[in-house]
Backbone as a printed PyTorch tensor [residue, N CA C, xyz], in Angstrom:
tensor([[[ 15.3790, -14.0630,  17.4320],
         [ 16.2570, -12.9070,  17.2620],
         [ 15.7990, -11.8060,  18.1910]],

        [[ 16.8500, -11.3340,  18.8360],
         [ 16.3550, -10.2790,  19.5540],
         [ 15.6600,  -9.1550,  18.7300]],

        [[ 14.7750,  -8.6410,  18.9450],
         [ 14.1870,  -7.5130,  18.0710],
         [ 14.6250,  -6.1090,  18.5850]],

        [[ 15.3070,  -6.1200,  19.6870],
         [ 15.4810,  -4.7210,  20.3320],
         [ 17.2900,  -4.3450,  19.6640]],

        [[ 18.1950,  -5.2310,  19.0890],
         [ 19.1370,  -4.8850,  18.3330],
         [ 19.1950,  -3.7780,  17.2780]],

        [[ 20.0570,  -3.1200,  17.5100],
         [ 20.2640,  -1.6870,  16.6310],
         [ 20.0700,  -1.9590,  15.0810]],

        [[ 19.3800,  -0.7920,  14.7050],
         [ 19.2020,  -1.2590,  13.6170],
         [ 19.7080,  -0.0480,  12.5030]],

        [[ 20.8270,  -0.5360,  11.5330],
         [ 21.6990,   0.7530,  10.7570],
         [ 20.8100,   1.5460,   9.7650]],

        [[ 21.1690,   2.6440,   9.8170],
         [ 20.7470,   3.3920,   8.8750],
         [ 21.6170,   4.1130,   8.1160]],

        [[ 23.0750,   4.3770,   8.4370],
         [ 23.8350,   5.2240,   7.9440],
         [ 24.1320,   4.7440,   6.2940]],

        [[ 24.3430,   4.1690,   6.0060],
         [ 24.3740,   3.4210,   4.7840],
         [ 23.8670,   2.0650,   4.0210]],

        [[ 23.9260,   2.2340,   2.5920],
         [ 23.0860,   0.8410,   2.0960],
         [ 24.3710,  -0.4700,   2.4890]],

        [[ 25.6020,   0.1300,   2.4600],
         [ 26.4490,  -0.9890,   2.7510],
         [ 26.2330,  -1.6270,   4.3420]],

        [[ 25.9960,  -0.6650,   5.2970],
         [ 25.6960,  -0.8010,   6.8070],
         [ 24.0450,  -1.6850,   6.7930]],

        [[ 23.4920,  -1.1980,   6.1360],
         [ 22.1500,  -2.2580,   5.7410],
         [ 22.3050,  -3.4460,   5.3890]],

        [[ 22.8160,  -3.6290,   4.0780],
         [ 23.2410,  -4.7260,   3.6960],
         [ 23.4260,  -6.0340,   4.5450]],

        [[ 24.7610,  -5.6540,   5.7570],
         [ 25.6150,  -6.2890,   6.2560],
         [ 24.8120,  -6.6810,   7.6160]],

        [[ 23.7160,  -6.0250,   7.6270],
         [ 22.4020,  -5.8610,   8.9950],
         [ 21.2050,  -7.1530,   8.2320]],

        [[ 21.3790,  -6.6380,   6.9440],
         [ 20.2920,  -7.8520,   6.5000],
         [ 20.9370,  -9.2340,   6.7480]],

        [[ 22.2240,  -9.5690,   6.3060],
         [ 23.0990, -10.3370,   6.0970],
         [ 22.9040, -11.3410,   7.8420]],

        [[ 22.8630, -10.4250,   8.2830],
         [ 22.7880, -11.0520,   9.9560],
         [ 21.5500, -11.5810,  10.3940]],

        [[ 20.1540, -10.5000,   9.7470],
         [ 18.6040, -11.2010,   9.5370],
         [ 18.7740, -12.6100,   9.2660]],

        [[ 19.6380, -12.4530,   7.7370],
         [ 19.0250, -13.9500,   7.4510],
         [ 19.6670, -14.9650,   7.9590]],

        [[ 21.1360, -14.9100,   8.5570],
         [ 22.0380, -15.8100,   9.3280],
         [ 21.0940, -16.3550,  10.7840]],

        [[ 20.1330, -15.3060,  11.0570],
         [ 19.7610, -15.8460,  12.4040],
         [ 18.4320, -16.2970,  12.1500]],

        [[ 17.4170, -16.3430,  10.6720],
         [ 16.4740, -16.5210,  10.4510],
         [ 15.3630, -15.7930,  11.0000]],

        [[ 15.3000, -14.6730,  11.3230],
         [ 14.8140, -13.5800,  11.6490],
         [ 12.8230, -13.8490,  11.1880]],

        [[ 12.1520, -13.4790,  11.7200],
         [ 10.7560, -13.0720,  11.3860],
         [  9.9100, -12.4610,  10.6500]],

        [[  9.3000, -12.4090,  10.2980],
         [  8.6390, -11.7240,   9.1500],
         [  8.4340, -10.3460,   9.9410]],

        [[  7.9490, -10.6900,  11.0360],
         [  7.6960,  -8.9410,  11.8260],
         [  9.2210,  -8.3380,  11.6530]],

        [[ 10.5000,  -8.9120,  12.1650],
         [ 11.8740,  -8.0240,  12.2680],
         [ 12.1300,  -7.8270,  10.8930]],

        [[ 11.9800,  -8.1860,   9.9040],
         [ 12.6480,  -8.2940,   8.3160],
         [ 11.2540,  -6.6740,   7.9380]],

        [[ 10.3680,  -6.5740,   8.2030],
         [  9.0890,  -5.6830,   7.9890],
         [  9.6530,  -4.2950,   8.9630]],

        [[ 10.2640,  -4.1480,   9.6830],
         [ 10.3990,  -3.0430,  10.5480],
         [ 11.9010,  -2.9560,  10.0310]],

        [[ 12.8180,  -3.7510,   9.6550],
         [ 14.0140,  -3.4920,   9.3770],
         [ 13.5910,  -2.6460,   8.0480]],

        [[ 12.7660,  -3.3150,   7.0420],
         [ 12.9400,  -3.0180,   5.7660],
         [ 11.9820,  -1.1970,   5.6540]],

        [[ 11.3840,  -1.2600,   6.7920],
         [ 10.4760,   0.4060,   7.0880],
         [ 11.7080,   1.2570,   7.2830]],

        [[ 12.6850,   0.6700,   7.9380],
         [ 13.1450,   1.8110,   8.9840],
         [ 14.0420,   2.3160,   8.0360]],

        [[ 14.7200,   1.1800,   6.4820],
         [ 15.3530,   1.6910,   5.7150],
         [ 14.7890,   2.8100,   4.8810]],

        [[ 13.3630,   2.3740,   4.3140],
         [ 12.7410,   3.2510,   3.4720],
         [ 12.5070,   4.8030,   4.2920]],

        [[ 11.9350,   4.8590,   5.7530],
         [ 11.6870,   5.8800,   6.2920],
         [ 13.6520,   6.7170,   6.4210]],

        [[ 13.9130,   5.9560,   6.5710],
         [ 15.2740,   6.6140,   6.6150],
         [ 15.8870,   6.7740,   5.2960]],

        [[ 15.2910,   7.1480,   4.4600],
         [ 15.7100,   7.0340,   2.8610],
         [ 17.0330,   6.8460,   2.6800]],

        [[ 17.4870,   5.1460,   3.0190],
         [ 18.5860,   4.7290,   2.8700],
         [ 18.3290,   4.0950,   1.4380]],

        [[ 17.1990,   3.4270,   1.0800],
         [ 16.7050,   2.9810,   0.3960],
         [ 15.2600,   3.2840,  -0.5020]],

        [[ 14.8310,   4.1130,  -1.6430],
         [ 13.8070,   4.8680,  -1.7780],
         [ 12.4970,   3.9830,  -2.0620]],

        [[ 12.5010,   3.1870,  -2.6330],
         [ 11.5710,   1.9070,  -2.7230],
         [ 11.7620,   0.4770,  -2.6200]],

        [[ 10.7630,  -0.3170,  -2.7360],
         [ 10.6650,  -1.4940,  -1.8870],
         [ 11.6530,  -2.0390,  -3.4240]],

        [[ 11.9530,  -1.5770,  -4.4720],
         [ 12.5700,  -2.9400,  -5.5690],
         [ 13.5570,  -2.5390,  -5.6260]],

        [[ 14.4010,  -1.2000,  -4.5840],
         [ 15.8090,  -1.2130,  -4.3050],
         [ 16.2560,  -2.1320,  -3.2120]],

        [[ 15.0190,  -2.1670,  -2.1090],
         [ 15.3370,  -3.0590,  -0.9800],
         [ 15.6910,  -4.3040,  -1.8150]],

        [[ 15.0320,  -5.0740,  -2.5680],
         [ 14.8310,  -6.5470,  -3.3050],
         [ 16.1450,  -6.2250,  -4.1640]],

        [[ 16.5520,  -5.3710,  -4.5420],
         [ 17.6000,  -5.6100,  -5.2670],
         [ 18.8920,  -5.8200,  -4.2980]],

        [[ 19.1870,  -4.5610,  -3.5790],
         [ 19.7670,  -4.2900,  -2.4470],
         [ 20.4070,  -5.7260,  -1.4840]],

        [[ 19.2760,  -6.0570,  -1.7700],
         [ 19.2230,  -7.6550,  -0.3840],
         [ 18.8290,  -9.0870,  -1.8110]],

        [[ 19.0330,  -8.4850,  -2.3860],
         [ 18.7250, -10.1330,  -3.3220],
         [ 17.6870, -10.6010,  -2.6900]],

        [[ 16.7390, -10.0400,  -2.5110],
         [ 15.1020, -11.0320,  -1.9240],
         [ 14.1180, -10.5320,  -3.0790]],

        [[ 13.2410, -11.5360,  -3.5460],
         [ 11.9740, -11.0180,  -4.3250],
         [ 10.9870,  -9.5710,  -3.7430]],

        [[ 10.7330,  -9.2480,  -4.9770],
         [ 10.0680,  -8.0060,  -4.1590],
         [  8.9350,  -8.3690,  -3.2500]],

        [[  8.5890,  -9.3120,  -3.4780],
         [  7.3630,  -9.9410,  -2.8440],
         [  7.5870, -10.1760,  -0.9300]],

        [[  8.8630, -11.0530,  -1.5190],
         [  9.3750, -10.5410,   0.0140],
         [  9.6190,  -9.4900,   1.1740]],

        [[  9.6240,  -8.6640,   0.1280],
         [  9.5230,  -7.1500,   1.0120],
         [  8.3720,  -6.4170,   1.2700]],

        [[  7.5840,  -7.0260,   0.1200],
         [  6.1980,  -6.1130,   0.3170],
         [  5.4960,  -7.1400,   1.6420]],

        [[  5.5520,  -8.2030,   1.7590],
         [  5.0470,  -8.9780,   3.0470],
         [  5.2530,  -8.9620,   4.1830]],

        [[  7.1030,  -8.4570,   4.2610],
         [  7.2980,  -8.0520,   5.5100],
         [  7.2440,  -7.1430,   5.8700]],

        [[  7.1730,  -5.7990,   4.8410],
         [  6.4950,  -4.4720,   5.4970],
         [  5.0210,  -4.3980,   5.7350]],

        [[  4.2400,  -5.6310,   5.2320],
         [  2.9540,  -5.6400,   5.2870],
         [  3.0280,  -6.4770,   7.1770]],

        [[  3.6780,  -7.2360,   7.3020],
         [  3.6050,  -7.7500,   8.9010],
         [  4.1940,  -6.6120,   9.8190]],

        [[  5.0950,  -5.4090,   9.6430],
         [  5.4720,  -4.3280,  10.3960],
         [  4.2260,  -3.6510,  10.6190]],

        [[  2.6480,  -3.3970,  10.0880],
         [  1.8540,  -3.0220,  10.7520],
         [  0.9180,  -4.0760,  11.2150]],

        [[  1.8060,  -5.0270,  12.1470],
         [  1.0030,  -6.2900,  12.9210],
         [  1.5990,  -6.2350,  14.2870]],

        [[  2.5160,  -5.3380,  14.5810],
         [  2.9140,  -5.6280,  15.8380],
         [  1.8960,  -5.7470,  16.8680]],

        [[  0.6450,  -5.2880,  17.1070],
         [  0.0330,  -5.4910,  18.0690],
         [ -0.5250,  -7.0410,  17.9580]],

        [[ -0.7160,  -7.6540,  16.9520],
         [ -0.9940,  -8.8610,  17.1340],
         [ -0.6450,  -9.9800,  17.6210]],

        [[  0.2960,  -9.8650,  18.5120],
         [  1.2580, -10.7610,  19.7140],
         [  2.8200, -10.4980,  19.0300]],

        [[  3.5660, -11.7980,  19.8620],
         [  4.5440, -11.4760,  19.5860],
         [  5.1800, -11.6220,  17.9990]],

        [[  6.3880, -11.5190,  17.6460],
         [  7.1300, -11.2050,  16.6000],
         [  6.9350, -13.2800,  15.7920]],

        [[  6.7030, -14.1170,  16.6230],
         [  7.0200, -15.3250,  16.1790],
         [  5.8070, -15.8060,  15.9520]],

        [[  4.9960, -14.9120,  16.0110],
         [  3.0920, -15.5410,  15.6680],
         [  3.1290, -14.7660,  14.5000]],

        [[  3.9410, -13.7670,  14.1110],
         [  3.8010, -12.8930,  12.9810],
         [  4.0320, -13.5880,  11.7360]],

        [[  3.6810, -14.3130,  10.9960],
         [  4.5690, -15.3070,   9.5040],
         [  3.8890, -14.5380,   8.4370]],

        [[  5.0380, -14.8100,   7.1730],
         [  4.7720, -14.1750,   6.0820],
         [  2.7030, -14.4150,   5.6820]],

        [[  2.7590, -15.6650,   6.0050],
         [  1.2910, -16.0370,   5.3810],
         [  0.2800, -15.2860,   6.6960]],

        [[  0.3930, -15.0810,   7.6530],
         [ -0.5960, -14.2010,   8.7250],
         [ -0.2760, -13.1460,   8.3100]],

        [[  0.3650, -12.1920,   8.1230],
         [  0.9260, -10.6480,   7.5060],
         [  0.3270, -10.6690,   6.2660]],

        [[ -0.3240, -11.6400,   5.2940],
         [ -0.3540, -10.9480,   4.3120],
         [ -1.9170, -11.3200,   4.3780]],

        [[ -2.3990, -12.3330,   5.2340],
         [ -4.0950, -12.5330,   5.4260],
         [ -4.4220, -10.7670,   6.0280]],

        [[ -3.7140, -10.5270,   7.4620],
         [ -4.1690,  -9.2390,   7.1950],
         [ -4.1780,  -8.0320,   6.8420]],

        [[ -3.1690,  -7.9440,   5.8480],
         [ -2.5670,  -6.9080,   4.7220],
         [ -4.1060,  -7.0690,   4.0180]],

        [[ -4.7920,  -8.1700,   3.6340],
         [ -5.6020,  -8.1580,   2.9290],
         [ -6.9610,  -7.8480,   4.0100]],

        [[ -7.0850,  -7.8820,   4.6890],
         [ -8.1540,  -6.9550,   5.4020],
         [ -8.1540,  -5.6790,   5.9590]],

        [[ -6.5310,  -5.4470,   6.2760],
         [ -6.8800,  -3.8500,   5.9410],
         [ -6.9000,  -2.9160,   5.1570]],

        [[ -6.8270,  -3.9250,   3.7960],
         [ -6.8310,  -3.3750,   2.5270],
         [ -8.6510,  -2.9240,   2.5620]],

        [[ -9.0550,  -4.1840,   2.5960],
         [-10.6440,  -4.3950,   2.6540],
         [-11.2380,  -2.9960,   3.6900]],

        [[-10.8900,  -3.0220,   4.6230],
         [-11.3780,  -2.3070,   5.9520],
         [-10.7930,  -0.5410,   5.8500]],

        [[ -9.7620,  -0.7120,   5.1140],
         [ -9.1880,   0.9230,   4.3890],
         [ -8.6040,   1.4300,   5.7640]],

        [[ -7.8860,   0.5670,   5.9140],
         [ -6.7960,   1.3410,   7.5940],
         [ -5.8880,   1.9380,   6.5800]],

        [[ -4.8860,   2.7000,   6.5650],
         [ -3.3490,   3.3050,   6.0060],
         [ -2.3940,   3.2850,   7.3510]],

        [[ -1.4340,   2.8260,   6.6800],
         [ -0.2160,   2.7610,   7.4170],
         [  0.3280,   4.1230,   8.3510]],

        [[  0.4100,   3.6160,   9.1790],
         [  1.0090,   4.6060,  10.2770],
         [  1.9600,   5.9660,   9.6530]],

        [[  2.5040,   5.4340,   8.9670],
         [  3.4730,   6.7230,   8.1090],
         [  2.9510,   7.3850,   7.1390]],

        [[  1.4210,   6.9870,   6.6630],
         [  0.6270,   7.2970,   5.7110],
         [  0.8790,   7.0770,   4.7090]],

        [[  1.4600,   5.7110,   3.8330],
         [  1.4220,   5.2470,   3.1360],
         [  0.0830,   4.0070,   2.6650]],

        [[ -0.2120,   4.0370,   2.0240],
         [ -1.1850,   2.4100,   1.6980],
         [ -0.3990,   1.5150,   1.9180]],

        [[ -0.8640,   0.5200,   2.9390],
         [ -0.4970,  -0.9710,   3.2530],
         [ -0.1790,  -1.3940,   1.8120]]])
């Protein structure tokens, strides 16, 4: 999936229909993690169990792929998988980094 595709913010219905296309193209754990930031930072969506409701995905699902949105430096978007995102979700838990927006990983 291209990762440089626009990504909506104006509404949860414009989200929705953006996730809808994620999962049609099978999208990455890194693009599903920066999609699902850009909603919360854009308070289209106020927490991660509106996203899961929002998108019918487990919350678990969301907390993993916002946990791989602070992996981008670790190569590209297709080395990023739910199970590498959440090995090092759990070391920078360990190591006490905070998320770029200053939230806890």
């Amino acid at each position: 999936m291209n990762s440089h595709m626009p990504c909506p913010v104006e509404s949860p219905k414009k989200a929705i229909e953006y996730h809808h296309l994620l999962r049609e193209r099978e999208t990455s754990a890194l693009n599903y993690g920066r999609f699902y930031q850009r909603q919360l930072e854009a308070r289209v969506f106020a927490t991660q169990r509106e996203l899961s409701i929002a998108f019918s995905v487990p919350e678990g699902h969301v907390s993993k792929a916002l946990k791989s949105a602070l992996l981008r430096a670790f190569g590209s978007e297709a080395h990023v998988s739910f199970r590498v995102a959440e090995a090092l979700a759990e070391l920078v838990t360990v190591v006490g980094v905070r998320h770029p927006t200053g939230a806890a990983p």
